[in-house]
Structure formats: C-alpha cells, structure tokens
N, C-alpha and C positions, 0 to 999 in steps of 0.2 A: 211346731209345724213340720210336717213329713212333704218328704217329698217323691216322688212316687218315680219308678226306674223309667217309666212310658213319656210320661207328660217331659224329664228333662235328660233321657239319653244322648238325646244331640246337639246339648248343651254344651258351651264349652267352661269351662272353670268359672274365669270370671262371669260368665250371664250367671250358670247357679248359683256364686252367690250374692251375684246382685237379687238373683230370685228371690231368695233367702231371707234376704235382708229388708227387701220390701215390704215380704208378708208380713214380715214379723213387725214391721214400723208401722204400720198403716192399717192392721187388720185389729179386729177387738180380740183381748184374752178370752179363751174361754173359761178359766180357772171361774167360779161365781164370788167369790172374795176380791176379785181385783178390778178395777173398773181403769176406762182408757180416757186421754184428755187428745185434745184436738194433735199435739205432739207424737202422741201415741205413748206416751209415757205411763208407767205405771201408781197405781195410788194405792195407799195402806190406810186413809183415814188418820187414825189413833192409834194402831196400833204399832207397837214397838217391834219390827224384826230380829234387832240385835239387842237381848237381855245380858246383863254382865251377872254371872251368878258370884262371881268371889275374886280376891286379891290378894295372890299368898307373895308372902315374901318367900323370896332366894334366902338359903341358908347363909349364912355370914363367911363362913369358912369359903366357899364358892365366891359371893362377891366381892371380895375381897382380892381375890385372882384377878378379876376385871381391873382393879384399879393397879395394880404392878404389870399387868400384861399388855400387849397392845396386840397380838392376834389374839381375836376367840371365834369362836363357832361355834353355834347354836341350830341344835335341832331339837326334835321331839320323838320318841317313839315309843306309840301307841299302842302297838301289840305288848308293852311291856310296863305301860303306864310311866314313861321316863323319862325324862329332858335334859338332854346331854350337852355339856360345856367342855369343849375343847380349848383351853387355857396351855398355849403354847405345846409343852409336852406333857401335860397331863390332861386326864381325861376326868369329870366328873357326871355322874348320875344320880338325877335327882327325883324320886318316887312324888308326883302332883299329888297324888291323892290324898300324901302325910306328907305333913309340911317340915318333917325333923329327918326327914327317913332321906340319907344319902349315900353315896359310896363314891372312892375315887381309883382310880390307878394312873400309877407313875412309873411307870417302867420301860417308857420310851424312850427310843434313841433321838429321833427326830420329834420336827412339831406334827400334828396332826392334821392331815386333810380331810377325812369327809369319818361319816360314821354308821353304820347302818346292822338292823338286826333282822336273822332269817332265819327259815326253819333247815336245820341241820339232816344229814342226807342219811335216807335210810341206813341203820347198822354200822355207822361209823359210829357214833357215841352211845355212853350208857344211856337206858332209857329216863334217866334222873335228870336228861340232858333236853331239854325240850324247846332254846333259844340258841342261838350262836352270834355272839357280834361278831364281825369283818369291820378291820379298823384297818385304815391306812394311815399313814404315815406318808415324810416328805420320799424315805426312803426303803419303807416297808409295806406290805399286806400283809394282814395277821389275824386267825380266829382265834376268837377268846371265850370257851364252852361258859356259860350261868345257868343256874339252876337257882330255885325261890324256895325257900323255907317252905316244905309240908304241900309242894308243889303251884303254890297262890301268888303271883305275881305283884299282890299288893305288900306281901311278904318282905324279912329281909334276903337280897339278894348276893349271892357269893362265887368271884370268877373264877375261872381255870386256866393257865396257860396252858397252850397245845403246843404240836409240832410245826402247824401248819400255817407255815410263814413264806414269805419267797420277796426277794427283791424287786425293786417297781422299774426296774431297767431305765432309769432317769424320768419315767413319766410320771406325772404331776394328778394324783386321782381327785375328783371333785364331785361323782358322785356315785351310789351305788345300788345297784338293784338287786332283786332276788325271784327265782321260780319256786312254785309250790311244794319243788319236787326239790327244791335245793339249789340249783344250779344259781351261782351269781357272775352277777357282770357289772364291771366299775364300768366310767366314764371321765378320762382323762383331761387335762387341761387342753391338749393341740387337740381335742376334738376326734381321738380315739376311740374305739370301745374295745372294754379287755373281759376275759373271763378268766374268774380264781376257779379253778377246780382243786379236788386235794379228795383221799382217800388214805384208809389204815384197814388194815385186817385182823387187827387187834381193837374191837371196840373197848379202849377204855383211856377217855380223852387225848387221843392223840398222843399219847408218849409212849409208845412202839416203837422199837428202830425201823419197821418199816411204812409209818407216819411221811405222806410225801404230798407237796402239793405246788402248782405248776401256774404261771401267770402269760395266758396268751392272747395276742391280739389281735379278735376275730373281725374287726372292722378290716382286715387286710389280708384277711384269710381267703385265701379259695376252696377250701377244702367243701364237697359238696352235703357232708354232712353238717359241718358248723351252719351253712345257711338254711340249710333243711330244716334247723331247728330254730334261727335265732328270724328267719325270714326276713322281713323290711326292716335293715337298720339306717334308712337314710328316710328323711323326712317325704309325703308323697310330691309329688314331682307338680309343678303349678298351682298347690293350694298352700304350703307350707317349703320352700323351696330352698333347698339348703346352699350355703355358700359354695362355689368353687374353691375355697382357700378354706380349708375347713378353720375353726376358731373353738372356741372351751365348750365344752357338753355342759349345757343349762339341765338338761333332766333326761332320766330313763325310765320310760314304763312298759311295762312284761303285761302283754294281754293274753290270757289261756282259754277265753270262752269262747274259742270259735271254731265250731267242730272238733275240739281237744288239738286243736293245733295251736302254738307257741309263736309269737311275735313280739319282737323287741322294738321301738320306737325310739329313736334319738332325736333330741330338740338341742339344734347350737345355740349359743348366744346370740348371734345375726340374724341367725332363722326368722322369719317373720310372711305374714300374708299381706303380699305387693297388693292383693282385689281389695282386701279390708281398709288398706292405706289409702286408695282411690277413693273406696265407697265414702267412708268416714270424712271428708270432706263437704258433703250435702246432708250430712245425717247432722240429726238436731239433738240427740243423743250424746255424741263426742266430741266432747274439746281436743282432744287430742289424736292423734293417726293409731293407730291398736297394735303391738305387737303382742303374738303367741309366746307366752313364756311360761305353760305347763303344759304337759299333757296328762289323763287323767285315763286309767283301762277303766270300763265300766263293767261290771258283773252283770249274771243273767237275770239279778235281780233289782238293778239301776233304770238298766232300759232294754227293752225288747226290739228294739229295732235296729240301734246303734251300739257300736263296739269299743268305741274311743271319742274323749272331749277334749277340746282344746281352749285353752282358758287367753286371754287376752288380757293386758293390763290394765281395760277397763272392766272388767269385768264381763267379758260378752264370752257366750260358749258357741260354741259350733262342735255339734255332734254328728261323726264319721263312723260308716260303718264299711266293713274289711270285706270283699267280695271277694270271688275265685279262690282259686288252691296255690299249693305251693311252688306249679308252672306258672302261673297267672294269677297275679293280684292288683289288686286296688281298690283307692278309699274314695269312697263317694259321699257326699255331702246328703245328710238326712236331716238335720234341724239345726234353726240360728236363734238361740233366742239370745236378745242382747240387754246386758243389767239395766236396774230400774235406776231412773237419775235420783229417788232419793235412797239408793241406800248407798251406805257408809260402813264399811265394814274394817275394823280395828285390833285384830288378837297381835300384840306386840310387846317386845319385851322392855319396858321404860324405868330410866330412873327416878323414882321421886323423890325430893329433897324437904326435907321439914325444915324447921327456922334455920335462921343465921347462925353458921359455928355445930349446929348439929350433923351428924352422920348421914349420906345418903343412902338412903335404902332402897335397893333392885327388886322390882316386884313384877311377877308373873303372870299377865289378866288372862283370865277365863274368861268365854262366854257363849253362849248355843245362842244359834240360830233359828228363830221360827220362823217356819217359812211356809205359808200355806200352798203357795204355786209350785209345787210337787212336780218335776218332769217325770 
C-alpha cells in the first residue's frame, strides 16, 4: 500500500501510520495467490512458504570450540559463501556450500567482537585481492586481504595479514558496515559510530612502511564533510526515535540509491516505534507491542518507490523512502505491510543430540523462502 505525498502531508507520524496500518489490516491483498479472512489475515492454502532444502553438519574441529568456549559469535557472509565462528580468539570460516571445506585463524590478541567482509578501496591491493575482512577485536581493528583459488569463491580460500590495524581506543565494536566504494564504519557498544579508513601507496597488501590506517569517530564529528557523506546517522525523529542516553548499536545500513548520494542509518538497542507499540494494542495481528530491530537499504531493484525497511520483531515491515538533499531531509512513510499470522520462519543454528552417551552434533539448517507476494 503507497501512500501518496498529497492525500498525507499534513499528517502527523503517528496518524500515518495508524493510516498505514489500517489499510493494510482491513483492505483485501491484491497479490491473486493470497486471499483475506474476516481478521484480515493472510492464507496459503497447502502451500508450504518455508521449504528446508538441507542439513549440513558444522565441521567437528569447529564444534568442538563450542563446547570449551563460552563466548562465540556467529555470523554469515554471503558475498563470500561463509559462516563465521568467532570462538573466543579465534576465528573460524566455514564454506556452506562444501561441507569439509574450512579455515581458521588464530592470531589474535583479544577475543573477537563483530566480523564483516567488504570490497577493498580502489589501488590499494593487488588486483588478486577482490574481498577484505575488517575484524575487530576487544582491543584491535584489523584487515585481513583473501583471495580464492583461481578467483571462485567456492574455492579454497587463503588470508593475508596487512598493515592495517589501529587501536579501538577502549571502544567495544559490535557491528560493521561497508560502501561500495570501500569506505567502512563499525558500530560501538555505547552506541557510537566509527570509520576505519586506511590507505598504502604501495599496492601490495599492505606491507609498505607506508601502510597507514586511522579509527575516527564520526558520530561526534563536526567536520562538514564527514556528514556530507555519512548524512542521517541517528534514527528519523518520531517514527524510530532514538534514545537520549545513547545504548549498543543493534545495526548499520549504508543506503547509495538515492541520487548517488550516501546515507548511513543507526538502529540502537532501545530504538523502537512508540505509534507501532500503541497501535499493536487493537491489532489482532500481535501478541506482542513490535520493536524495530533491523533496518534493511533497498536497491533500485527491491522497490521503486521506497528506500529503506525496517523490520520489527514480528515480522511487520514498514517501508521509508528518503526525501530532500543534503540541506534537508526526511523519511516518510510509503508502505506497512505486516506478517501473515501463519508464517513461522526458522533459519537457526541448533544442536541435535542422537541417543543416550552419543556425541552431539551442531547442524546448520538451510532453507528458501517461497514467497508468492512479491513487494
């Protein structure tokens, strides 16, 4: 459901998205696959949304770590086919596609806090060089150049240490993002935001004496270029409303499709929509009051109208699109659709246990989504 800039300009937050949330409760889908019950709720019939295609086991050498460790951290990344297990101070990468194919490094001072892989900046590395992790640490920020056998990332993969490292000045990273063009920015535990920059004139991974790289924190910069580029770093003001007392950065996302201008997004912990928590109250939809706890950039070929989703923990979206320039902006409310009561959706990482006295084996579920109702 659109909603159009005439019919709700003089709307104030909360009416749009009570607006929002009506149409969307009370009005028929148009989708021809999905039909509406008096609730307004959605129906599939027979058909199955969530297909589980496979169930690979974790390598042994990896789960194993689980059971001597008690921090771990688990993520996925995609662009590289890889799911990483932060086991205290070590780090492990594990290729989904081939269930034997792994790698680890150990070569960390501290334990590890977040993990994330970007495209590395024009002419600083060899062209062999086409991924870079940024790994933090409790006490470090660190790139680490990979490159894939014969260029194929389902390949075996083989890392590089660089130069480019720098101290995390006591701050606690939790999460980290990346521009297309390179530029990354972590997100700190007090609810900072930092950018690693780093640069050599010596393309050849970083180990040039002059290999230099710099950790600053633009959440408290004035500098009028840093905001020129990084724009809205605080949640918009009445629909997602950030705390006075900042608290741990939940997520960061880098939006670029809009007029080739750059905006960075911060979602706290606390962060939440105060109108959603009202609404949710008469809605027959939620058990529970909805906190925003992702934000999602959308490409120009996601959605044509809207520029940003914001996910809720029941699963309801509200899609935002970014008005005005880099004098004047703001997000306006363009569509609410909110999840169907029967789906159940499950990608998690669980133990299963076979008989009594035998080993439990760490297993990794797969599974795609069909989803006819296409936004």
């Amino acid at each position: 459901m659109l909603v159009s800039n005439t019919s709700t300009s003089n709307l104030s937050w909360t009416n749009l998205l009570e607006y929002c949330f009506d149409y969307d409760e009370y009005s028929l889908d148009l989708f021809v696959e999905l039909e509406s019950t008096e609730h307004g709720e959605y129906v599939y019939g027979q058909k199955e949304r969530l297909c589980k295609t496979g169930e690979y086991p974790v390598p042994l050498p990896i789960s194993d770590g689980f059971k001597q460790n008690s921090v771990v951290t688990v993520g996925v990344l995609t662009s590289i086919n890889r799911v990483f297990f932060a086991v205290e101070r070590t780090l492990y990468f594990w290729n989904y596609t081939a269930e034997k194919k792994w790698n680890s490094l150990k070569e960390f001072d501290s334990v590890v806090t977040c993990v994330g892989v970007v495209t590395p900046k024009p002419d600083v590395f060899l062209n062999e060089i086409q991924h870079v992790l940024i790994i933090a640490t409790e006490t470090e920020v660190a790139l680490i150049a990979i490159e894939f056998a014969d260029g194929v990332i389902d390949n075996d993969m083989q890392a590089h240490a660089t130069r480019f490292k720098t101290a995390t000045k006591g701050a606690q990273m939790k999460r980290v993002t990346a521009t297309r063009d390179g530029r990354i920015f972590l997100g700190s535990e007090d609810g900072s935001v930092w950018e690693f920059d780093y640069y050599n004139e010596s393309p050849w991974l970083g180990t040039s004496q002059v290999a230099k790289s710099v950790l600053r924190n633009v959440s408290q910069s004035k500098t009028s270029k840093v905001f020129e580029y990084v724009g809205n770093i605080v949640l918009p003001l009445g629909l997602l409303p950030a705390l006075a007392q900042r608290t741990a950065v939940t997520d960061l996302v880098v939006s670029e499709n809009i007029n080739n201008n750059k905006w960075l997004f911060v979602l706290h912990k606390e962060s939440r929509s105060k109108d959603c928590e009202r609404l949710a109250a008469n809605n027959t939809r939620n058990e529970m009051k909805p906190t925003v706890i992702k934000l999602h950039a959308l490409g120009a070929g996601d959605n044509t109208s809207a520029h940003l989703c914001a996910i809720t923990n029941q699963g309801d979206r509200i899609y935002l699109a970014l008005l005005g320039d880099r004098h004047y902006y703001g997000l306006e409310v363009r569509c609410v659709r909110m999840r169907p009561l029967q789906s159940r959706l499950s990608f998690d990482l669980a133990d299963s246990k076979t008989e009594a006295g035998s080993k439990s084996k760490t297993r990794f579920r797969l599974g795609e989504m069909r989803n006819e109702a296409k936004i």
